[in-house]
N, C-alpha and C positions, 0 to 999 in steps of 0.2 A: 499512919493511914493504912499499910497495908497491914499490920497487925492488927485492926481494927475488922478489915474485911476478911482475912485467914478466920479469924475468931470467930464470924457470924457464918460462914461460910457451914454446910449440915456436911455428914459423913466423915470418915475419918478420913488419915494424910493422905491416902492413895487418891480419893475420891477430891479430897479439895484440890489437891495437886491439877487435878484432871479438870475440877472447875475453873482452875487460878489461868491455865495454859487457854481455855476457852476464854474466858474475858479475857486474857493478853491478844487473842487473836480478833477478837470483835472491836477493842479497842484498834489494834494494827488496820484494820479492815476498813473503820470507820474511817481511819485520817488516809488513808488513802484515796478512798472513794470519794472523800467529800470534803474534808476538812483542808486539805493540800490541793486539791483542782480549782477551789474556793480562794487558797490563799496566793497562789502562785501570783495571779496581777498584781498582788500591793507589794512583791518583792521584789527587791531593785537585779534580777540577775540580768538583764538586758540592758543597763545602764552601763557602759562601756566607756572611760575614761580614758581608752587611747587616742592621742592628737595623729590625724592621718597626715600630718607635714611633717613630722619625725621619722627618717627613716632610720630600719637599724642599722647599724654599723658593724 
């Protein structure tokens, strides 16, 4: 896949370089913005399997 996009990508290595670094940040960009604020309620991190009648010892 990513050889597939290098390859269609115009300009030489300096230039795709600079394009590859822009879609890595618009991809980063996206799942932060939207894709993880979206996903965050269907994962279990607030599911807390400590028994409160266990104390530690």
């Amino acid at each position: 896949m990513y050889g597939w996009i290098w390859r269609h990508l115009p300009g030489n290595t300096w230039v795709k370089a600079l394009i590859s670094l822009v879609l890595v940040l618009a991809v980063v960009f996206v799942l932060f913005q939207y894709v993880f604020p979206w996903a965050e309620p269907l994962l279990p991190f607030n599911d807390v399997t400590v028994d409160e009648g266990m104390a530690a010892r």
